[in-house]
LODREN-721531 format. One record per residue: residue in one letter; chain; z, y, x of N, C-alpha, C, O, CB in turn. Coordinates in steps of 0.1 Angstrom, whole numbers, plus 5000, padded with zeros to 4 digits. Glycine has a CB too. Layout:
<rs>
<r a,A,<Z,Y,X>,<Z,Y,X>,<Z,Y,X>,<Z,Y,X>,<Z,Y,X>>
...
</rs>
This chain:
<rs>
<r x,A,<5461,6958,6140>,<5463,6970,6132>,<5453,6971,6121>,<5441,6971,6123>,<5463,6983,6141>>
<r x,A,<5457,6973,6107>,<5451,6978,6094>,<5439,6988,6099>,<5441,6995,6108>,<5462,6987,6085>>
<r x,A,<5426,6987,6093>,<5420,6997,6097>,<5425,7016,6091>,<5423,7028,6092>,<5405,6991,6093>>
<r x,A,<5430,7005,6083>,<5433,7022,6072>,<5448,7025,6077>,<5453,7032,6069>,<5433,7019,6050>>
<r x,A,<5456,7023,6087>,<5465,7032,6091>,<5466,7036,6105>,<5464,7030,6115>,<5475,7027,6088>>
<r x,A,<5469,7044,6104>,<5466,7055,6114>,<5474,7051,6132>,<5485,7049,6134>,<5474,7069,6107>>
<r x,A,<5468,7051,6138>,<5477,7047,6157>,<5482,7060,6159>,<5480,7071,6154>,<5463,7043,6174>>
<r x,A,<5491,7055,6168>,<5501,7068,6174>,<5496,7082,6177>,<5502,7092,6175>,<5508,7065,6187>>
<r x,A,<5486,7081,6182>,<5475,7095,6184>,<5469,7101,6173>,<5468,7113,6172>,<5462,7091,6193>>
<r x,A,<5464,7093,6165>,<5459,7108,6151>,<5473,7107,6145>,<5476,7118,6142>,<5443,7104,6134>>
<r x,A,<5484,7099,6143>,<5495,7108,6135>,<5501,7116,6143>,<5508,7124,6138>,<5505,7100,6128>>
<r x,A,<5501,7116,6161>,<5505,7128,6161>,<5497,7142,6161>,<5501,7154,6163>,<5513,7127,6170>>
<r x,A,<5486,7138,6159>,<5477,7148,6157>,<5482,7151,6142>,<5490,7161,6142>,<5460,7143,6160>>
<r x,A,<5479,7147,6132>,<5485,7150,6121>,<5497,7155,6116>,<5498,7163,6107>,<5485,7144,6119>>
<r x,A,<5503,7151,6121>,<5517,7161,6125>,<5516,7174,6134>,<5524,7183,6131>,<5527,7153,6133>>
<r x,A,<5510,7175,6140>,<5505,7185,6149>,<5497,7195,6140>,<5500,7207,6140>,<5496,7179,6162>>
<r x,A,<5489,7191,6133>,<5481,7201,6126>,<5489,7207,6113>,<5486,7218,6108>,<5467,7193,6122>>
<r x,A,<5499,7199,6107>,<5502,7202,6094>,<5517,7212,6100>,<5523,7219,6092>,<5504,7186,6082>>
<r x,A,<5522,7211,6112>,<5537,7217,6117>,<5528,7233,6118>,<5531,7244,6115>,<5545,7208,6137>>
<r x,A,<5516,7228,6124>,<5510,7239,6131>,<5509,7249,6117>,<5517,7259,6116>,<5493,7236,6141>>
<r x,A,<5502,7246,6108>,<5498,7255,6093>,<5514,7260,6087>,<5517,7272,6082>,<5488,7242,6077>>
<r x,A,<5522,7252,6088>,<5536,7251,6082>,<5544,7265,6085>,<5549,7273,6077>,<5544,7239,6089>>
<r x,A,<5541,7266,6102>,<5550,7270,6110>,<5538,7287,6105>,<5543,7297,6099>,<5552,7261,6128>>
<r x,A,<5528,7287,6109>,<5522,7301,6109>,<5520,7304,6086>,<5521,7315,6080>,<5500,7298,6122>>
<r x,A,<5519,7293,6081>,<5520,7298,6072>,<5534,7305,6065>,<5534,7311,6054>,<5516,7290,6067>>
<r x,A,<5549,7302,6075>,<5558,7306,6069>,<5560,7316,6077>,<5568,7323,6071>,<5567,7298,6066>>
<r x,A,<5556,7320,6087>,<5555,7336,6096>,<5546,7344,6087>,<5547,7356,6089>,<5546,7335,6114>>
<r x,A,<5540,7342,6082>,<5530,7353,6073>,<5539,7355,6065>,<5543,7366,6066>,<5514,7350,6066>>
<r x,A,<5545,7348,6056>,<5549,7351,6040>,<5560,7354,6045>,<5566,7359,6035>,<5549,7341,6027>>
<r x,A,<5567,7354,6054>,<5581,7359,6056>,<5580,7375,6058>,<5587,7384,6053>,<5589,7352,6068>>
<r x,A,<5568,7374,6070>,<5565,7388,6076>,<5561,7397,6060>,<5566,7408,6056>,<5550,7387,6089>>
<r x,A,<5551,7389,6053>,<5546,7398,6042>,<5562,7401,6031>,<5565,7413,6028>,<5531,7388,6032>>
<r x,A,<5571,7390,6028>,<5582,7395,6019>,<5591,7400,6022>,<5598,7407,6015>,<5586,7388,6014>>
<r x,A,<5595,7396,6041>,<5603,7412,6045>,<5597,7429,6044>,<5604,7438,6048>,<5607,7411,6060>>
<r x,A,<5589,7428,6041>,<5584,7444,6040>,<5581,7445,6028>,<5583,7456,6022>,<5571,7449,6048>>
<r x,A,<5575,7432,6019>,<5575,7441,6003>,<5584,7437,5994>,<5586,7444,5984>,<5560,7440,5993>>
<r x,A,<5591,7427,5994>,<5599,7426,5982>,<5594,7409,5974>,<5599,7402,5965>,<5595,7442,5969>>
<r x,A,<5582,7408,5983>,<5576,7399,5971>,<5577,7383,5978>,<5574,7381,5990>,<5557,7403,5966>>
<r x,A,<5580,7374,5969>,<5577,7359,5977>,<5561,7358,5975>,<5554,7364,5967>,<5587,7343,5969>>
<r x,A,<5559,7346,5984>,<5544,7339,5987>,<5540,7333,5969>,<5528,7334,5967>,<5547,7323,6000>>
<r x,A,<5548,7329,5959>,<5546,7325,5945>,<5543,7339,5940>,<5533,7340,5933>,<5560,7316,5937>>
<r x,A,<5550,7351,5942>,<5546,7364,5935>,<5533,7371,5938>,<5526,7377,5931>,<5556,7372,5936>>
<r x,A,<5533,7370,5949>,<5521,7379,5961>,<5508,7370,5949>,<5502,7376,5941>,<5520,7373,5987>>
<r x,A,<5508,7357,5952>,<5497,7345,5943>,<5491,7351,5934>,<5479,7354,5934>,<5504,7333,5935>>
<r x,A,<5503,7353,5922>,<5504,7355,5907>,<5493,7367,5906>,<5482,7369,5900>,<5521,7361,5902>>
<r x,A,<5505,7377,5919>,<5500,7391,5914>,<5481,7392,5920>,<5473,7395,5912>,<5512,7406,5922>>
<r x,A,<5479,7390,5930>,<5463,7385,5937>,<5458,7381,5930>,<5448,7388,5928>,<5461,7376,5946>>
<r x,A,<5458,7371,5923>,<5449,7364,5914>,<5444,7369,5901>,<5433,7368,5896>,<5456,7353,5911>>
<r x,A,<5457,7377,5896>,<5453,7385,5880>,<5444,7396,5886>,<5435,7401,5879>,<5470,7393,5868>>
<r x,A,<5445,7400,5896>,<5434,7410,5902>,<5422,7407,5906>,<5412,7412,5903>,<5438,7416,5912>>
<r x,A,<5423,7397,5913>,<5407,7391,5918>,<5398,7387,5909>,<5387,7390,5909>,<5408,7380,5926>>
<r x,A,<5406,7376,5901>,<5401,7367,5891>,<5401,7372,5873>,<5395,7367,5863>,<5410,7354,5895>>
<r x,A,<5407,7379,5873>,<5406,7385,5860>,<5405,7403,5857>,<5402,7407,5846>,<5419,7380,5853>>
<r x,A,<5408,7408,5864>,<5407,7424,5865>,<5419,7429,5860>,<5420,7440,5853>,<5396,7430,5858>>
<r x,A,<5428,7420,5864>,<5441,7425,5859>,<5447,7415,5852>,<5459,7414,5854>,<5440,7438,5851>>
<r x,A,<5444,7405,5843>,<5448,7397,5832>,<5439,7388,5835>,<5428,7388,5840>,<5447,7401,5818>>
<r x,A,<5447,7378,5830>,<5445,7360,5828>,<5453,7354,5815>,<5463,7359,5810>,<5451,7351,5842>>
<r x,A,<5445,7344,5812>,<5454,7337,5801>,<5459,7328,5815>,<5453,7325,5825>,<5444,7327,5786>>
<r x,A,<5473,7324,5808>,<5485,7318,5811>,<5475,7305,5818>,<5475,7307,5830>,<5497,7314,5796>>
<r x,A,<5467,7296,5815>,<5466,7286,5819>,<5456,7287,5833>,<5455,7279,5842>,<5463,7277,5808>>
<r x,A,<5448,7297,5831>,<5436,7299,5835>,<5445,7300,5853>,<5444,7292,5863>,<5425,7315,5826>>
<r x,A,<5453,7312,5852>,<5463,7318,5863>,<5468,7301,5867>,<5468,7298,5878>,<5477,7331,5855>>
<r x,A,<5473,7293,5857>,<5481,7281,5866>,<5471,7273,5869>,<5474,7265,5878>,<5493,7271,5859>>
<r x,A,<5456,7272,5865>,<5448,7262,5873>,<5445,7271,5884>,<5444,7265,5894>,<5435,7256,5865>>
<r x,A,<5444,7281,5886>,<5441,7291,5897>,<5452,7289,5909>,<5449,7294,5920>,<5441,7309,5890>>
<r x,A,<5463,7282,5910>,<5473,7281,5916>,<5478,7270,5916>,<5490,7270,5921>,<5480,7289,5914>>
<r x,A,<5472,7256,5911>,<5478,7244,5914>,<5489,7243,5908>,<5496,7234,5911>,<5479,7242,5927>>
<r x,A,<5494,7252,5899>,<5508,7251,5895>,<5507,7247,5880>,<5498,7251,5872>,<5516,7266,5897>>
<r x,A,<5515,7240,5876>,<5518,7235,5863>,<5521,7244,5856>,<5525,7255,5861>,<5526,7225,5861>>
<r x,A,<5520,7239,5838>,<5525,7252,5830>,<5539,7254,5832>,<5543,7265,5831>,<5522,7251,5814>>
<r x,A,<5549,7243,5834>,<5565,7251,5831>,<5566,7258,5849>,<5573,7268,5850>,<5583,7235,5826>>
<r x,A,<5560,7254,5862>,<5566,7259,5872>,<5562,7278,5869>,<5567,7289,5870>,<5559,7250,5888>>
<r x,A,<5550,7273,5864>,<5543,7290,5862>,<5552,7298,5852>,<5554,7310,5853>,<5525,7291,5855>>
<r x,A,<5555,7290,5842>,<5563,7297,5832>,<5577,7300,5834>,<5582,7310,5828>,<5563,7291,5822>>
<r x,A,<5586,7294,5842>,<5594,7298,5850>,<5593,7313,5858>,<5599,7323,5858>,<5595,7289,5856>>
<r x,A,<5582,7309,5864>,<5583,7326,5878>,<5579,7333,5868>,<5589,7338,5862>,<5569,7329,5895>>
<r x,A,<5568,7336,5862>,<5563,7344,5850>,<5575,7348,5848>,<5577,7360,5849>,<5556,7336,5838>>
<r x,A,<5585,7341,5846>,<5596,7349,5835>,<5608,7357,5842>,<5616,7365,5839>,<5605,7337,5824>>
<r x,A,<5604,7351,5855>,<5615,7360,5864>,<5607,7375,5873>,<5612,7384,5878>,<5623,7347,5878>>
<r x,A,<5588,7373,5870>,<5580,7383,5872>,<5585,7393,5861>,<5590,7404,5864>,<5565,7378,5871>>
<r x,A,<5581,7386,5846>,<5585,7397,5838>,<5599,7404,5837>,<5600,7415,5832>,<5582,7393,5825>>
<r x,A,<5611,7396,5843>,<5627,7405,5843>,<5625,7420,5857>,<5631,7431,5858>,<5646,7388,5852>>
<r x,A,<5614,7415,5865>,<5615,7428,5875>,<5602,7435,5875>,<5597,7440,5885>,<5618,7424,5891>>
<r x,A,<5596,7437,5858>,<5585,7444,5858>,<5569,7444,5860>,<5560,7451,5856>,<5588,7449,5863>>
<r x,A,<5571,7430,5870>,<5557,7432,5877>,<5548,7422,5870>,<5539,7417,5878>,<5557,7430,5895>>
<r x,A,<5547,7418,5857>,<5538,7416,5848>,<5541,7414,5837>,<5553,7415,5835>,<5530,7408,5850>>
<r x,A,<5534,7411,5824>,<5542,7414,5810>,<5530,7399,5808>,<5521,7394,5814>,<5540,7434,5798>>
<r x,A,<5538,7397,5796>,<5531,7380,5788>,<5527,7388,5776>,<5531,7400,5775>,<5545,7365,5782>>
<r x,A,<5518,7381,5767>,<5516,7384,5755>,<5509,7373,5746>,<5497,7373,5749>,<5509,7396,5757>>
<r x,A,<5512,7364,5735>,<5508,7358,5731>,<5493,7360,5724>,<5493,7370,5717>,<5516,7355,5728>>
<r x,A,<5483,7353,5725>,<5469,7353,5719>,<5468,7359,5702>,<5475,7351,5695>,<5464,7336,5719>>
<r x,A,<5464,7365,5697>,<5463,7368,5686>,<5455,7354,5681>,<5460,7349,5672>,<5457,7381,5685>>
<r x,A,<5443,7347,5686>,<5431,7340,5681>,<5436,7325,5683>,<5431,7316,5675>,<5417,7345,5691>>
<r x,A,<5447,7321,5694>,<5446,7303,5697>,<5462,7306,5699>,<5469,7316,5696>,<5434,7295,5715>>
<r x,A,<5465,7298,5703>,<5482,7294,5713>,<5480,7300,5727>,<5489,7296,5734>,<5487,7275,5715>>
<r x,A,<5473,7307,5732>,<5474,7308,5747>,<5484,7319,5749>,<5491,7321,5739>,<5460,7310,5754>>
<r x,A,<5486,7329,5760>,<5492,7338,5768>,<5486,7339,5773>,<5481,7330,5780>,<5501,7339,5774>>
<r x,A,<5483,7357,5772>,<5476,7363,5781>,<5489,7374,5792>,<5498,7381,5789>,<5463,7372,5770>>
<r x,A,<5483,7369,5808>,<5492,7373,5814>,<5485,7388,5818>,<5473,7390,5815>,<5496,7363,5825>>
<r x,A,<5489,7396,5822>,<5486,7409,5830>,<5496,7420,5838>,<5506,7424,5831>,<5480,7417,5821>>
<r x,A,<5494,7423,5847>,<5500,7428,5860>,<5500,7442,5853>,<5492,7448,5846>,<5490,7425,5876>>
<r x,A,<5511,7445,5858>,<5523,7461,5853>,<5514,7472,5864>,<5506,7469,5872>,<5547,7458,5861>>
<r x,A,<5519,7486,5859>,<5513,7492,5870>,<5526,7491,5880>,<5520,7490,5891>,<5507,7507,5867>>
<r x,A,<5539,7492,5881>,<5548,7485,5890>,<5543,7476,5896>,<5543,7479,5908>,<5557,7481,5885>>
<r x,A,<5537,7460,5892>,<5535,7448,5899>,<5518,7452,5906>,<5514,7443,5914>,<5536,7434,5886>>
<r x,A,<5510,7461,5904>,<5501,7463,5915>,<5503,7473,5922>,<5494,7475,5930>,<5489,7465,5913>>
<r x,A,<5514,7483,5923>,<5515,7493,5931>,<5520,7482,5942>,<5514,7482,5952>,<5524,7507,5927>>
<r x,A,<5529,7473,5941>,<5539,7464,5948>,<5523,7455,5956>,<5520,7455,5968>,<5552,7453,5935>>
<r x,A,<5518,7450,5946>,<5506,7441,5954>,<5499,7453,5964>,<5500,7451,5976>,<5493,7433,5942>>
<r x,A,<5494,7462,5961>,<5489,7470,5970>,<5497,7474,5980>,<5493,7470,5991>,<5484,7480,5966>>
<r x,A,<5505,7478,5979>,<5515,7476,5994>,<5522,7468,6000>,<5532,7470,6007>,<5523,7483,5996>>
<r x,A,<5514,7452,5997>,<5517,7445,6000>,<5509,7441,6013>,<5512,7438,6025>,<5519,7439,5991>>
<r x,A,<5495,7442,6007>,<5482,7438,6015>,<5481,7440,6027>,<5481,7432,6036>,<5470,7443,6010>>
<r x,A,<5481,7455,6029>,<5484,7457,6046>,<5494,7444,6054>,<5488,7434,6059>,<5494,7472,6047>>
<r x,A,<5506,7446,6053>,<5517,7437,6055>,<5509,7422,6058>,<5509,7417,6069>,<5528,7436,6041>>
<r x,A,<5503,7417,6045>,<5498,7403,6045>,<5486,7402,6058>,<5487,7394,6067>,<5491,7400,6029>>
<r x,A,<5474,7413,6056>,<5467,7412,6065>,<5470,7411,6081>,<5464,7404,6089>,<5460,7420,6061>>
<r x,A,<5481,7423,6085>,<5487,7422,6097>,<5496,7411,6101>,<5499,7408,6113>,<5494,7433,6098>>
<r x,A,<5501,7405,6089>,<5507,7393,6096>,<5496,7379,6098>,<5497,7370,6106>,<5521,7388,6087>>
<r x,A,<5488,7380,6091>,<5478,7373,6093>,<5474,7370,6110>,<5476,7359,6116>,<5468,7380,6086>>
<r x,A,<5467,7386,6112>,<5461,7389,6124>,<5471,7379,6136>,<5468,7371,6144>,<5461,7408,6125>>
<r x,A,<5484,7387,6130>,<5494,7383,6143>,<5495,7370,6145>,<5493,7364,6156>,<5508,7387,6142>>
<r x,A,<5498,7364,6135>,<5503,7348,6140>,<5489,7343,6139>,<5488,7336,6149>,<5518,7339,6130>>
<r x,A,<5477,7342,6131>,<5466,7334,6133>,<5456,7337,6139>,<5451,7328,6146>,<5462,7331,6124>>
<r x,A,<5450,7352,6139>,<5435,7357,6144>,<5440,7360,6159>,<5435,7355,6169>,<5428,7371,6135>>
<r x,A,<5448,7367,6159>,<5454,7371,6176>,<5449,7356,6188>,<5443,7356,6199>,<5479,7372,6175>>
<r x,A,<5456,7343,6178>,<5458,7334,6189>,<5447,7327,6195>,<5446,7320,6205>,<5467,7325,6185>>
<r x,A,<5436,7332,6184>,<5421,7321,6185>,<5413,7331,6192>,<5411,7343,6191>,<5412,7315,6168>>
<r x,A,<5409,7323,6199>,<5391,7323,6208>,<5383,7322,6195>,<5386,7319,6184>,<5386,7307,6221>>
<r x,A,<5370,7327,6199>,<5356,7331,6192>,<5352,7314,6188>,<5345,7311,6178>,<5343,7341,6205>>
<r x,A,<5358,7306,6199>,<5352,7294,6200>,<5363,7286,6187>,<5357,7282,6177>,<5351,7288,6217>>
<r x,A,<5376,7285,6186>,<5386,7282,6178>,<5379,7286,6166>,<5376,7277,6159>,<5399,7289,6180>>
<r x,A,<5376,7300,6164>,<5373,7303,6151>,<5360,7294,6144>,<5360,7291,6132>,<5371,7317,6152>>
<r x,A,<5349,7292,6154>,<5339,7287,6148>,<5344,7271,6149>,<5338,7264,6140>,<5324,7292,6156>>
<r x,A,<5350,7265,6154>,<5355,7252,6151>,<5364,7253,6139>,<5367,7241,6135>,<5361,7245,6163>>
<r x,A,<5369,7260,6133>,<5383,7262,6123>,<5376,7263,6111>,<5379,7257,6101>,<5394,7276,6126>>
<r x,A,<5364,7271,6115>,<5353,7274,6102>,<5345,7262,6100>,<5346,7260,6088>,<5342,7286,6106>>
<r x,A,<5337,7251,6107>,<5332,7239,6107>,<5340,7228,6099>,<5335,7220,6091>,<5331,7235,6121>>
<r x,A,<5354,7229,6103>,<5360,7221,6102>,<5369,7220,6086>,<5374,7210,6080>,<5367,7222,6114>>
<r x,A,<5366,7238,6083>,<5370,7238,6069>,<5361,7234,6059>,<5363,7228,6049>,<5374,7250,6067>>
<r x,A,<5344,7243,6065>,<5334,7235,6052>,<5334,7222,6050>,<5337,7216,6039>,<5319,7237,6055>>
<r x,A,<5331,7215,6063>,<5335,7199,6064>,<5343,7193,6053>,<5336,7186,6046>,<5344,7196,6077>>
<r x,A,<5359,7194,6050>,<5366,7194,6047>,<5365,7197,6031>,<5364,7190,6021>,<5370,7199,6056>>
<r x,A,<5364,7213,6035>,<5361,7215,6019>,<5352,7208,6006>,<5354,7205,5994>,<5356,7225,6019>>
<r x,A,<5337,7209,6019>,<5330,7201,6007>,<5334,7187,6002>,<5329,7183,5991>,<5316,7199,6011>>
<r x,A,<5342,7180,6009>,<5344,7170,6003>,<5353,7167,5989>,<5353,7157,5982>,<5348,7165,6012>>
<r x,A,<5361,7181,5987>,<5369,7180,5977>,<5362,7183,5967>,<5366,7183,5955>,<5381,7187,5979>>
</rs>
């Protein structure tokens, strides 16, 4: 066997770990968009122009903030702006878009959060031990710093 491919035991560990995120990641955003209205791409959008800009972002800044390319972003953007919950505006100074969240699109994020946090709790924090957590946490710096 290749040293660089994997034996039957870490891929099914691998599979095991990525079903596991899959499965609890799509119980949160379902739990969060059956109660507000919003998909997991909108909740993003609207989070981010809040956290990271105080409401507004230029267009690109928001798609490096989200791994998303300019047309996937410019797409939702434009189906954000048909139901209110943020408005575009082109740069007076360069070519960019500056994005910013409606007071519609944060009343919606704010009553979203609850929702998000409680489904959190349920399907992830509920299931772990004290001990899970500090291995989950190890295992993320680990991880992280490498990227």
């Amino acid at each position: 066997m290749d040293k660089n491919e994997l034996n039957e035991e870490e891929m099914r560990i691998w599979h095991m770990w990525k079903g596991s995120f899959q499965s609890i990641f799509g119980r949160v955003v379902k739990d969060m968009s059956d109660h507000s209205g919003l998909s997991e791409g909108d909740f993003g959008v609207l989070d981010r122009l809040v956290l990271f800009g105080d409401g507004s972002l230029r267009q690109q800044e928001l798609a490096d903030s989200m791994a998303w390319d300019k047309s996937r972003l410019s797409h939702h953007l434009k189906r954000m702006e048909k139901r209110g919950l943020v408005m575009r505006k082109p740069l007076d100074n360069d070519r960019g878009v500056q994005v910013s969240i409606t007071s519609s699109g944060k009343s919606m994020l704010d009553d979203a959060r609850p929702f998000l946090s409680k489904a959190i709790r349920k399907h992830f924090f509920e299931q772990l031990t004290e001990q899970d957590i500090e291995l989950i946490t190890k295992l993320a710096e680990r991880t992280n710093a490498g990227s």
